[in-house]
PABA-365643 format. One record per residue (C-alpha): x, y, z; residue in three letters. Coordinates in steps of 0.001 Angstrom, whole numbers, padded with zeros to 6 digits, always signed. Layout:
residues N
XYZALA/...
end
This chain:
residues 670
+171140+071609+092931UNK/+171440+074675+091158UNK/+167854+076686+090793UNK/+166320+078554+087790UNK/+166181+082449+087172UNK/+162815+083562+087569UNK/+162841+086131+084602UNK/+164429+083530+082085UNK/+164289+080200+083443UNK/+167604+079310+082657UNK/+169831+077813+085290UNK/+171531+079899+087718UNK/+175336+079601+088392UNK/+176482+079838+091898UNK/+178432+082777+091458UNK/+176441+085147+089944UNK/+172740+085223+091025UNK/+170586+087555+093277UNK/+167702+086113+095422UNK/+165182+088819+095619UNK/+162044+088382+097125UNK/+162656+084623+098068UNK/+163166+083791+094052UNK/+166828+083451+092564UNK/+167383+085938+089059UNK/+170669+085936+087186UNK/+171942+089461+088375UNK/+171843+090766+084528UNK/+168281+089666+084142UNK/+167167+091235+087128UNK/+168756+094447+086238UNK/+167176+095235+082869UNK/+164394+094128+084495UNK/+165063+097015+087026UNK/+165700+099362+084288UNK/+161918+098304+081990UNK/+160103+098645+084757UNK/+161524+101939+086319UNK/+159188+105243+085574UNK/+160207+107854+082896UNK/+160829+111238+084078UNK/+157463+113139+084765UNK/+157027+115223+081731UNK/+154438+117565+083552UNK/+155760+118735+087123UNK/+152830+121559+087175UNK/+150696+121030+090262UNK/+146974+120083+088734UNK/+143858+120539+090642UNK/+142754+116729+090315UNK/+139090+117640+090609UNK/+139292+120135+087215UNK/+142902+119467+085559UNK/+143423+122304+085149UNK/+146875+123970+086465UNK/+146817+125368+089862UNK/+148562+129200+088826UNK/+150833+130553+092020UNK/+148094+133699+092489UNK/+144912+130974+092585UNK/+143400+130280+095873UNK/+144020+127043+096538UNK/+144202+124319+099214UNK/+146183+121360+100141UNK/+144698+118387+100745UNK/+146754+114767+100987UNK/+149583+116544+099616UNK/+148134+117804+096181UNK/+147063+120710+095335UNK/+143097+122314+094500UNK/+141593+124907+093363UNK/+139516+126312+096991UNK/+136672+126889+094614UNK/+136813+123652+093272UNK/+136808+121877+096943UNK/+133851+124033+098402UNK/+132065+123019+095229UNK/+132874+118908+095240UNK/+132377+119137+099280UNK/+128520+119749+098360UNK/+127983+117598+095729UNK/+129825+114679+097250UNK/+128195+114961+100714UNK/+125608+112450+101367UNK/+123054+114725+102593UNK/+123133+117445+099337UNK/+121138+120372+101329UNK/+123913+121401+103279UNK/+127649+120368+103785UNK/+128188+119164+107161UNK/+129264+122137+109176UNK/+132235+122825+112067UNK/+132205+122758+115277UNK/+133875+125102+117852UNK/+135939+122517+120204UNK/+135368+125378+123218UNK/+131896+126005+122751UNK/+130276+123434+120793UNK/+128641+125275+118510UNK/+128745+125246+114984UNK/+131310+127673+112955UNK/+129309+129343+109965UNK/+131296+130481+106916UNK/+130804+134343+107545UNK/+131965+133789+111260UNK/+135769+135303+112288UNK/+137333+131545+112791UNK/+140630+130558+113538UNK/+142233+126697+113086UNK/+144103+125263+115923UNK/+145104+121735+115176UNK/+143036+121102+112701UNK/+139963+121765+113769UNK/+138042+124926+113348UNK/+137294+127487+116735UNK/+135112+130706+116766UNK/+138479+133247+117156UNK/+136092+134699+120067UNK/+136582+131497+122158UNK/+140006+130731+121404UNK/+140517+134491+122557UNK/+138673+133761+125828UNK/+140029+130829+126769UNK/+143824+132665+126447UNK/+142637+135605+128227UNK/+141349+132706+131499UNK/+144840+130802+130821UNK/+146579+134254+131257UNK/+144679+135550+134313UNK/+145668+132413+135811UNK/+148972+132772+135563UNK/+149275+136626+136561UNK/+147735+135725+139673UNK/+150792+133800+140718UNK/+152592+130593+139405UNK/+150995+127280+138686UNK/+151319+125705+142093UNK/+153108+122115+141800UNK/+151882+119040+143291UNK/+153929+116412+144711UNK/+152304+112844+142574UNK/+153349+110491+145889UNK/+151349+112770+148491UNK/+149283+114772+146158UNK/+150155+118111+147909UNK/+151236+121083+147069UNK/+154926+121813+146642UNK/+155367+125765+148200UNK/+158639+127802+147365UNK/+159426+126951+151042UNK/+159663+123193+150904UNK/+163000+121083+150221UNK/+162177+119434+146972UNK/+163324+117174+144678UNK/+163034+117363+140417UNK/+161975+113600+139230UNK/+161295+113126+135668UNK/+160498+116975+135105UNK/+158140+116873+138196UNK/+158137+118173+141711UNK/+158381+115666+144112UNK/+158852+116434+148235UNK/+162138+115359+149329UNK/+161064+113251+152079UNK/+157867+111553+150529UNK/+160888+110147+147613UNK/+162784+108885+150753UNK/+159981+107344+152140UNK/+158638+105973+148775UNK/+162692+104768+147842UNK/+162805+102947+151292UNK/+159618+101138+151486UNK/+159765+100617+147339UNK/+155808+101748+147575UNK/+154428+104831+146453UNK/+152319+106774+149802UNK/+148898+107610+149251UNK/+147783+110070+151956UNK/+144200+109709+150319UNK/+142230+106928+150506UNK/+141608+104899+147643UNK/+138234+104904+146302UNK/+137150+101256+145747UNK/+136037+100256+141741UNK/+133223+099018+140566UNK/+132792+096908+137731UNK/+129862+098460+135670UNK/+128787+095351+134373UNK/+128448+093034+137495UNK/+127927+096228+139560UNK/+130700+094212+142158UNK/+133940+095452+143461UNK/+137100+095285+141496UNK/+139523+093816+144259UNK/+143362+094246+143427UNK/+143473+090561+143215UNK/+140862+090103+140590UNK/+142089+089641+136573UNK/+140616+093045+135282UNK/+141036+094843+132323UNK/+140489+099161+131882UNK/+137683+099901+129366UNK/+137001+104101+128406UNK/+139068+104325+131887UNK/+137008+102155+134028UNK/+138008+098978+135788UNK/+136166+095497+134579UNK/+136367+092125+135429UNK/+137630+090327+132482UNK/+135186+087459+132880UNK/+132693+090254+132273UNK/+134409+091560+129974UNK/+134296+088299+127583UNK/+130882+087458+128658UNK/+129528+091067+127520UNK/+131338+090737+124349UNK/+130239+086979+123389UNK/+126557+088013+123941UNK/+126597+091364+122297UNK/+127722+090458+119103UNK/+125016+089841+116965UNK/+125298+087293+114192UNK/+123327+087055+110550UNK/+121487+083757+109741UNK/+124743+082566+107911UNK/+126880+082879+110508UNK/+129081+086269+109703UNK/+129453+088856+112799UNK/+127679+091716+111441UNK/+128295+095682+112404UNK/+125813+097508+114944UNK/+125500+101085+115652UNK/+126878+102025+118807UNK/+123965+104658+119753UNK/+121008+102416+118956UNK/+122477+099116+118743UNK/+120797+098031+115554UNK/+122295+096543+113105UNK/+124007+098899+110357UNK/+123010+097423+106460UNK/+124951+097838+103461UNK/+122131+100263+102353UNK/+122390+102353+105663UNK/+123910+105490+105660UNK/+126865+105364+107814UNK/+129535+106923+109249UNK/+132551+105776+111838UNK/+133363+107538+114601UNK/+136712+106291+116957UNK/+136806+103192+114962UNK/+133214+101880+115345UNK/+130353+102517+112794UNK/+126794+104484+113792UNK/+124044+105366+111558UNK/+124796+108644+110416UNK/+120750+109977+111786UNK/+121974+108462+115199UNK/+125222+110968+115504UNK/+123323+113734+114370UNK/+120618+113143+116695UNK/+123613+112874+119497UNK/+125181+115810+118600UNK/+121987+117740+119275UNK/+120938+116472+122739UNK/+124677+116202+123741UNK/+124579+120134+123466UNK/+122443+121461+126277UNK/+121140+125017+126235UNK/+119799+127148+129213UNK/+116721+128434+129027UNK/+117640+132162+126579UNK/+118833+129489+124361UNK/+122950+130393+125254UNK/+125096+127191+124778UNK/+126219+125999+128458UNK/+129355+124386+129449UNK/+129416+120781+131220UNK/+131944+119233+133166UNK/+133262+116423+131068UNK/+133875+114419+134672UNK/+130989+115093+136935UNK/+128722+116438+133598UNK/+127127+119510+135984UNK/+127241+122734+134442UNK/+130148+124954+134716UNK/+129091+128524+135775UNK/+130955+131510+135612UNK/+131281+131602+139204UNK/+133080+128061+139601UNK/+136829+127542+139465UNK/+137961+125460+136269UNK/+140297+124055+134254UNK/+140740+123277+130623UNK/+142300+119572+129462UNK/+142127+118898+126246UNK/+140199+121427+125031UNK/+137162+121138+127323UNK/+136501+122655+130238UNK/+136290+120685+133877UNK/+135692+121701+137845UNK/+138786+122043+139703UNK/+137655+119864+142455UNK/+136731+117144+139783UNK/+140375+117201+138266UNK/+141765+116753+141461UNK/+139406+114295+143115UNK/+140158+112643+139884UNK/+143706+112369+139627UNK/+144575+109684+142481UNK/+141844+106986+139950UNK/+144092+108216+137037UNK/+147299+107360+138480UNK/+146021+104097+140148UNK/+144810+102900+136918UNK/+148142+103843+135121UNK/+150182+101314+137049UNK/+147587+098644+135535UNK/+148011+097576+132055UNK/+145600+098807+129830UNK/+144000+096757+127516UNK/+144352+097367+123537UNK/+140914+096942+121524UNK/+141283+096464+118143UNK/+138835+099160+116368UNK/+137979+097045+113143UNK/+136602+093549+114896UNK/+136369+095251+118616UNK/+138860+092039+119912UNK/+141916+092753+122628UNK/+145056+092865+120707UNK/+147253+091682+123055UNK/+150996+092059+123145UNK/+151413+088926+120794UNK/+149415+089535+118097UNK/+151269+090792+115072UNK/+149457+094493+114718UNK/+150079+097542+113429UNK/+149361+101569+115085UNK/+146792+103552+112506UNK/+145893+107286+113564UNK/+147823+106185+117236UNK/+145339+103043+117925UNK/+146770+099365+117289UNK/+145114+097010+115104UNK/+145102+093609+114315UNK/+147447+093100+111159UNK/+144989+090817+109726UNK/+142042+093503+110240UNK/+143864+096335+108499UNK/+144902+094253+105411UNK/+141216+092691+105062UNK/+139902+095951+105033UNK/+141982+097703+102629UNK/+140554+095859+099707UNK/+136923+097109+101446UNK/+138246+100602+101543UNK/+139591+101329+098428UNK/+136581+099842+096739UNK/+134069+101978+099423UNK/+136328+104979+097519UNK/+135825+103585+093741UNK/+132304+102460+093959UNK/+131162+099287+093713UNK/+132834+096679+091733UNK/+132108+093087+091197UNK/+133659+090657+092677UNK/+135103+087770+090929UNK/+135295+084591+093076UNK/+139221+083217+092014UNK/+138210+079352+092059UNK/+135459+079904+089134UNK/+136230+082998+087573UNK/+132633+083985+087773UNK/+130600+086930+089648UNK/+129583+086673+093012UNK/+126077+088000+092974UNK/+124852+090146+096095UNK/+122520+087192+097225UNK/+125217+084027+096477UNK/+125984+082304+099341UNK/+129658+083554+099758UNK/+133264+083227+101922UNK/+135627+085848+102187UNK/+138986+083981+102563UNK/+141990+086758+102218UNK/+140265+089519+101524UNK/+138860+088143+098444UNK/+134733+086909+097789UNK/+134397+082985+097116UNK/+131324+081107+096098UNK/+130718+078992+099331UNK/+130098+075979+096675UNK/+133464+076553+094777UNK/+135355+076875+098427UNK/+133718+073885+099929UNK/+134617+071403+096498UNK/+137977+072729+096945UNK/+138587+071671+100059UNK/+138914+067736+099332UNK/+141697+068892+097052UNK/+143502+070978+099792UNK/+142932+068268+102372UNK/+144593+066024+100188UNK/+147423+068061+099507UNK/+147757+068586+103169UNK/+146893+064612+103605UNK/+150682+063639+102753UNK/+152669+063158+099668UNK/+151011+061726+096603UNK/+152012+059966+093790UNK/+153540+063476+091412UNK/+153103+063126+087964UNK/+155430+065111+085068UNK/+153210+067584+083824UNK/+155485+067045+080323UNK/+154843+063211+079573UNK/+152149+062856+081927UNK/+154292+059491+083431UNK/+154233+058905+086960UNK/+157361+060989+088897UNK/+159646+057587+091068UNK/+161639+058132+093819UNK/+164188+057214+092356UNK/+163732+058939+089537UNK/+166339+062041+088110UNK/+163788+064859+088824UNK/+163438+068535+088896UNK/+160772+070470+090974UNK/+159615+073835+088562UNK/+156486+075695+089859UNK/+155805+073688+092817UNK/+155917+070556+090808UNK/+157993+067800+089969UNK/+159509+067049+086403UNK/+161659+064816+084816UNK/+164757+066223+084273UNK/+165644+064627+080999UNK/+161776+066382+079808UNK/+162766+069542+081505UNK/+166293+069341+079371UNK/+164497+068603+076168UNK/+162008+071620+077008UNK/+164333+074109+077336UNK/+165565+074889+073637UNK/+161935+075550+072950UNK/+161535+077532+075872UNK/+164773+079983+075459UNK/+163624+080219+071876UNK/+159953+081437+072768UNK/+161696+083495+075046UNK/+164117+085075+072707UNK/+161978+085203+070057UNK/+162250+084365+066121UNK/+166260+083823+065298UNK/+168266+081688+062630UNK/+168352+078601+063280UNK/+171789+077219+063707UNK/+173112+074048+060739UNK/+174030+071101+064077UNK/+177082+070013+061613UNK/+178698+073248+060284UNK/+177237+075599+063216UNK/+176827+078169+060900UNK/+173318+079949+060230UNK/+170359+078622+057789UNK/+169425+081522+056272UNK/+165832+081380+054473UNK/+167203+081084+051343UNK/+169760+078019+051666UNK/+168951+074711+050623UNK/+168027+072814+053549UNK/+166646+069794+055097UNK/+165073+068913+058832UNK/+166615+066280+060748UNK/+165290+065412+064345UNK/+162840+069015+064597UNK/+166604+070586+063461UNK/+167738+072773+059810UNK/+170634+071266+058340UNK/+172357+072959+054894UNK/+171490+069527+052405UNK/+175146+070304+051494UNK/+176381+069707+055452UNK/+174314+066718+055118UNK/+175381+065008+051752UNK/+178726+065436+053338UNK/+177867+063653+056428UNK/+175300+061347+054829UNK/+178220+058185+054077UNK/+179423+057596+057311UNK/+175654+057903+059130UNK/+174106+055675+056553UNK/+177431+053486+057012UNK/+176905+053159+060732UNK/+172927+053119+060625UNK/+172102+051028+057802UNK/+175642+048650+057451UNK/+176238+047417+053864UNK/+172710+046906+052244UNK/+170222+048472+049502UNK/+168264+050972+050700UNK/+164894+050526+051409UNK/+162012+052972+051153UNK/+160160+052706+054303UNK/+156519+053888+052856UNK/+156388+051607+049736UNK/+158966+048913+051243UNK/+161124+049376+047454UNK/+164466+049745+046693UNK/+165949+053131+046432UNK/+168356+052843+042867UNK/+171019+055914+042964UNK/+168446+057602+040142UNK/+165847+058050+041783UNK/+164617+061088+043675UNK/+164956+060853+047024UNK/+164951+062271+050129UNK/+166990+060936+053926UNK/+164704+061559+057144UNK/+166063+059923+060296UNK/+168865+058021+058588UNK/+166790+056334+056331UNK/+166523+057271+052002UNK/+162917+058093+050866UNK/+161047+058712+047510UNK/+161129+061716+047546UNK/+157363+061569+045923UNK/+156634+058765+048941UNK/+157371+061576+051388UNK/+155441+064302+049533UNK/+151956+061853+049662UNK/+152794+061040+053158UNK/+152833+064238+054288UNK/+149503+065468+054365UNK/+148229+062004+056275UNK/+151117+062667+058937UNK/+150142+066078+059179UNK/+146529+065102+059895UNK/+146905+061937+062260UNK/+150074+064595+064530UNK/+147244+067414+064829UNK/+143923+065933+064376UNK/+140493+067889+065291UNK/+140105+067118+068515UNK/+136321+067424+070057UNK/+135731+068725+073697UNK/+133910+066591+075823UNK/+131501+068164+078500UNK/+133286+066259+082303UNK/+129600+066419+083376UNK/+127859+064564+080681UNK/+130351+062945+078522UNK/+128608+064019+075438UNK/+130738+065875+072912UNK/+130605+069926+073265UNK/+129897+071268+069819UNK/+130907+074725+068523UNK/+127336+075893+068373UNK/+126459+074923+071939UNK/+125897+077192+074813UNK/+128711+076460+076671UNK/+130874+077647+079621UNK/+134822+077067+080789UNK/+135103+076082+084407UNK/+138774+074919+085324UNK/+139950+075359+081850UNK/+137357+072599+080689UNK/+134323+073541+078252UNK/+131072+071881+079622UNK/+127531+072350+078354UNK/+125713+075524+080420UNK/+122868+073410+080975UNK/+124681+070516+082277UNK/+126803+073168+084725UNK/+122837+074531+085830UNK/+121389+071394+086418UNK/+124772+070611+088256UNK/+124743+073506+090400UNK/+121879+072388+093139UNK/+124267+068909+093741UNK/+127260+070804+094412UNK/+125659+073340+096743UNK/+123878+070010+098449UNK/+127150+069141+098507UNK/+128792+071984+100577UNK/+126513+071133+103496UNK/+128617+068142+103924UNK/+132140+066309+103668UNK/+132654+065452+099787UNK/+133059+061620+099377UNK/+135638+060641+096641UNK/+134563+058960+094263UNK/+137149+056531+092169UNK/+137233+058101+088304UNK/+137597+054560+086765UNK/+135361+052465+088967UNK/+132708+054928+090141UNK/+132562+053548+093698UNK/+133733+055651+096291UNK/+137321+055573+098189UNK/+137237+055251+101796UNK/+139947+056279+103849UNK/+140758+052498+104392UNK/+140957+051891+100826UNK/+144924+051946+099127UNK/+144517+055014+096748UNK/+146337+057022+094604UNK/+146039+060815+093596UNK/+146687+061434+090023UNK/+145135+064917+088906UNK/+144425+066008+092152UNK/+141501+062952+092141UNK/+141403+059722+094670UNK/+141782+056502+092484UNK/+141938+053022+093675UNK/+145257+052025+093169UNK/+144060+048561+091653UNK/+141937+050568+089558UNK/+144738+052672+088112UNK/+147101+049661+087922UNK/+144294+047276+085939UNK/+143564+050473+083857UNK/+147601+051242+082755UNK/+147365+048020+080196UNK/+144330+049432+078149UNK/+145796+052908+078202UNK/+149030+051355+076857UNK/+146516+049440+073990UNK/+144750+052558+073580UNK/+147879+054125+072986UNK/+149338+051637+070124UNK/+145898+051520+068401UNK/+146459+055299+067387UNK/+149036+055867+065182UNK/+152413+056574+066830UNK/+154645+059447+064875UNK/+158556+059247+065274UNK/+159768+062456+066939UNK/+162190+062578+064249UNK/+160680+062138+060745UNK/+156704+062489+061645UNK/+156048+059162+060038UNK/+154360+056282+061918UNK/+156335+053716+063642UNK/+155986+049746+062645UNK/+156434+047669+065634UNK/+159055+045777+064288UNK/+161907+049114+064249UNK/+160978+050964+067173UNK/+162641+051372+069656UNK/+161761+053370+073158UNK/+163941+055937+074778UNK/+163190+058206+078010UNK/+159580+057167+077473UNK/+159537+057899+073615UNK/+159141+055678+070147UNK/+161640+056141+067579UNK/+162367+054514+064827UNK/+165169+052978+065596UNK/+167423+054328+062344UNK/+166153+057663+063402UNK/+167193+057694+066726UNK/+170836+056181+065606UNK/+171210+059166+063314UNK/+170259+061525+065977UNK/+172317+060169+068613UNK/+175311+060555+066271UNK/+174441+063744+065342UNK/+174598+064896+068610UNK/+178288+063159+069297UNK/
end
C-alpha cells in the first residue's frame, strides 16, 4: 500500500518519493519546500554589538564573546548591571596565588583565566631554575625509581621504563611494586577497601559501593510531594527557587556559601601575606621546602611522590561516571552525552535545556499541553518531557492512555463516524483508521483547499466554467446548462424510462412549457426549487446550540464560559468540577458507561468509541434509536440538497440518495 506525501497528501508513487525524517514527500514537494523555507541572504554582514546595535567600527575596542562581537565598554557596563550583587562585579582570581586581580593590576590571561603577570613570572623563573640545575630526572612507573643516564632503558609509550623491570613485568604479566601498597579506607564505613570488594572511586578515593548507594538514598532530600529537590553542597540546605544561586562543577550552592568558602579557603599568615598550601597534605608550603606545580597549584615533592603509587593503583580500577545534573552513575549503558568533558545522562541534558533557556529569558508561564491553561506556581504539577502538567489533567489522562495501551479497540472513521470492520477496505491517515471509499471522496476537497480557488472543470465537456457561463450544479459539480441539455435525453431516458415527468416538491406534472429546472436526474419547477431553497438551506446548516458535557444544559452566547478539549462548558460548572477531578487523581479513575451511567468493570464486554468504555450491550441497544433519531431529522440528498422520501432512497457507502440522483451521478461518472 502506497503512503501519502506529507506536504500534499496526495498518494505517493513508488518511484519517485523521498522519506525524510521517517515521513514519505513526493521529491518535488519536498524540494520547494526546501527552497520556502531556506534563509535569504543576510542583507547586513556588519558585526553589531548585540548589547547597543550599534556597528562594532575596526578601530573600537571591542571583545569577543560566544563568537559575536561587543563594544568592551558596553560589556564592563552590562557585567555590573547584570550581576546579582550590583555593588561590585565579581572579581578574578590569580590561579598561583589566590588572590584577587584588580583592574589597575599588570595581569596576564593564561587559559582563560586571569594571573597577576608577577606570579606567572615567578612561577617560570622556579620552572627554569629547575631545569638549569640539570634535567628532569625520569622515573621508571613499574619500580618507581629513577632512570640515571647510566642505566639500560627502555622507551614505552613516551616513558622511561628500566629494561629489566619490563622483562620481569612481560614474564610474570604483573606490574612490580617495590613499595608497599598503602591499604584504602572507605570514608564512609571507615573499613578497609579489600581488592575483592565491589568499589567504586569518588573525588579519587576508594568506596564501597554498598556505601556508596546507601549514602546517596539517605542524602537526598525529598519535598512533601515527592520531587528530589537541590541542596547546597557547603551547608546542605536546601536551595529555593528564590535563593540566590550559583553552580559550581555541576552541583548548585548558595551563592553566600561560596563566597564565605572562598574566604576561609584562603589562609593568611599573621602580616596578612597570602600563604601557599599543599593541595595533598594541605600544610603550608614555605620557601624553604622543595615543590612542584600540577595544575596550576603548588604541592610538596615528597607528597607527589608518596602519592603517585595511590594514583596509579586507582587507574587500573574503573572509575565511576556521576552524572552532574541528578548526581546518578552513568554507567557505560546509559545513552549520555560529554558537556564541558563530564558525561551526562541524555535524558538530564535535554530536560534541562527547556530550564536553561528560560533561566536566560526570564520567567515564562507555563502552559500545561492537556488543558491549554497556566500552571500557577502553587498547582499541584508533573513535569513529563520537559514540559509542566496539571497533576489533575495527567492523572484523567491516564485511563485514556491505559486504554490505548490496553489492546486494540473498536476504530471508528473520523469521516462518517461508522464503526472501522476488519474486513473493511481501510486506510490509516494520522494514526487513525479511515474508510477508504471516505478518504477517496475527501480528497477533491482536500487538493482543492490545498490549491486554492481555481475553475471548476464542466464533468461532460472538461472544459472550464468560467463565472460568466450559464451553468447548473449536478452532484456538488458545475456543468455548462448547454453540456447538460445535450446530455439531458439519454440520462432522463435511462433514469426515468418512458413516463411524464413528475415534480418531486408539488408531486405535478412537468408540461414542456413550463419553467423548469433538472437536479439529480429529475425535472423541477423551476419556482418549486426557488421556495425550497431557503428551507433546505436552513434544515443542511441549522443553528446548532453547545451543550456544557458537565451539566447538559445548553451554553448560551452570553455565558461565562471556557473550551476544555475543544468543548465549551459553563466556567462555573468546570469550578465546581475541579475539587472531583483532583479527588480523583488520588486514585484509579473508574469508567463509567456514557449510556447507562453504571460503571465498566474489567469483567464487563466493553467497547471504546471516543476514547470512552461503553458496555457493548449498551452501544448495541442504543444503535436502533440513533438510527430513529437519525430518520426523524430531515435527511438531504448529497446531490440536489432536497429531503429524501422513504419510498426513493436508496443507500450507498453509508449514504441516502435519491435514487434518480444517484443513477444520474453514477452515469455521469461512466
Amino acid at each position: 500500500m502506497s503512503g501519502n506525501c506529507a506536504i500534499c497528501g496526495e498518494p505517493i508513487e513508488s518511484g519517485d518519493k523521498l522519506i525524510v525524517s521517517g515521513k514519505e514527500h513526493h521529491r518535488w514537494c519536498f524540494q520547494d519546500q526546501k527552497v520556502k523555507n531556506s534563509p535569504g541572504p543576510v542583507k547586513n554582514a556588519a558585526g553589531q554589538c548585540p548589547i547597543c546595535n550599534q556597528d562594532v567600527a575596526p578601530d573600537d575596542e571591542k571583545i569577543i564573546i560566544s563568537g559575536k562581537e561587543q563594544h568592551r565598554r558596553c560589556y564592563e557596563e552590562s557585567r555590573v548591571t547584570s550581576s546579582p550583587i550590583a555593588r561590585k562585579p565579581v572579581a578574578a582570581i590569580c590561579p598561583l596565588c589566590n588572590d584577587e586581580v584588580t583592574s589597575s593590576d599588570d595581569k596576564l590571561i593564561i587559559s582563560g583565566k586571569e594571573h597577576h603577570r608577577r606570579c606567572y613570572e615567578e612561577s617560570r623563573a622556579s620552572t627554569q631554575t629547575k631545569v638549569t640545575r640539570g634535567p628532569v630526572a625520569s622515573f621508571c612507573p613499574i619500580c618507581n625509581e629513577e632512570v640515571v643516564a647510566g642505566d639500560d632503558k627502555i622507551i614505552i609509550s613516551g616513558k622511561e621504563q628500566h629494561r629489566r623491570c619490563y622483562e620481569e613485568a612481560k614474564a610474570s604479566s604483573q606490574p612490580k611494586v617495590t613499595r608497599a601498597a598503602t591499604a584504602a579506607f572507605c570514608p564512609l564505613c571507615g573499613q578497609e577497601v579489600v581488592s575483592g570488594d565491589e568499589k567504586i572511586i569518588i573525588g579519587g578515593k576508594d568506596h564501597h559501593r554498598r556505601c556508596y548507594e546507601e549514602n546517596r538514598a539517605q542524602n537526598r532530600p525529598k519535598s512533601p510531594r515527592g520531587r528530589v529537590t537541590q541542596t547546597c553542597s557547603l551547608c546542605s540546605e536546601e536551595i529555593t527557587s528564590s535563593d540566590e544561586k550559583i553552580i559550581i562543577g555541576g552541583r548548585e550552592q548558595h551563592r553566600r556559601c561560596y563566597e564565605e568558602s572562598k574566604v576561609q579557603a584562603r589562609p593568611k599568615s599573621p602580616r596578612g601575606r597570602v600563604v601557599q598550601t599543599c593541595s595533598l597534605c594541605s600544610e603550608e608550603i614555605s620557601p624553604s621546602d622543595e615543590k612542584i606545580i600540577i595544575g596550576g597549584r603548588e604541592q610538596h615533592r615528597r607528597c607527589y611522590e608518596e602519592n603517585k603509587p595511590q594514583t596509579q593503583t586507582r587507574a587500573k580500577g574503573p572509575v565511576a561516571q556521576i552524572c552532574p545534573l541528578c548526581q546518578q552513575e552513568v554507567v557505560s549503558g546509559d545513552d549520555k552525552v560529554i558537556i564541558g568533558g563530564s558525561e551526562h545522562h541524555r535524558r538530564c541534558y535535554e530536560e534541562s535545556k527547556p530550564q536553561a533557556a528560560s533561566r536566560a529569558r526570564g520567567p515564562v508561564a507555563a502552559i500545561c499541553p492537556l488543558c491549554e491553561q497556566e500552571v500557577a506556581t502553587g498547582d499541584d504539577k508533573i513535569i513529563l518531557g520537559g514540559k509542566e502538567n496539571h497533576r489533575r489533567c495527567y492523572e484523567e489522562s491516564k485511563p485514556q492512555a491505559a486504554a490505548k495501551a490496553r489492546g486494540p479497540a473498536t476504530p471508528i472513521c473520523p469521516m462518517c463516524e461508522q464503526e472501522v470492520a476488519n474486513g473493511d477496505d481501510k486506510i490509516i491517515l494520522g494514526g487513525k483508521e479511515h474508510h477508504r471509499r471516505c478518504y477517496e471522496e475527501s480528497k477533491p476537497q482536500a487538493a482543492a483547499k490545498a490549491r486554492g480557488p481555481s475553475a471548476p472543470i464542466c464533468p461532460l465537456c472538461e472544459q472550464d466554467v468560467n463565472t460568466g457561463d450559464d451553468k447548473i450544479i449536478l452532484g456538488g459539480k458545475e456543468h455548462h446548462r448547454r453540456c447538460y441539455e445535450e446530455s439531458k435525453p439519454q440520462a432522463a431516458a435511462k433514469a426515468r424510462g418512458p413516463a411524464t415527468p413528475v415534480c418531486p416538491l408539488c408531486e405535478q406534472d412537468v408540461v414542456p412549457s413550463d419553467d423548469k429546472i433538472i437536479l439529480g436526474g429529475k425535472e423541477h419547477h423551476r419556482r418549486c426549487y426557488e421556495e425550497s431553497k431557503p428551507q433546505a438551506q436552513s434544515r443542511a446548516r441549522g443553528p446548532v446550540a453547545a451543550v456544557c458535557p458537565l451539566c447538559d444544559q445548553e451554553v448560551a452566547p452570553s455565558d461565562d464560559k471556557i473550551i476544555i478539549g475543544g468543548k465549551e462548558q459553563h466556567r462555573r460548572c468546570y469550578e465546581e468540577n475541579k475539587p472531583q477531578a483532583q479527588v480523583r487523581t488520588r486514585g484509579p479513575v473508574a469508567s463509567v458507561c456514557p449510556m447507562c451511567e453504571q460503571e465498566v468493570i474489567p469483567s464487563d464486554d466493553k467497547i471504546i468509541i471516543g476514547g470512552r468504555e461503553h458496555h457493548r450491550r449498551c452501544y448495541e441497544e442504543s444503535k436502533p434509536q440513533q438510527t430513529e433519531t437519525r430518520r426523524a431529522v430531515a435527511i438531504l440528498c448529497p446531490a440536489c440538497g432536497v429531503d429524501i422520501n422513504s419510498q426513493e432512497k436508496i443507500v450507498v457507502e453509508g449514504k441516502e440518495w435519491h435514487r434518480v440522483c444517484y443513477n444520474y451521478n453514477d452515469y455521469a461518472r461512466s
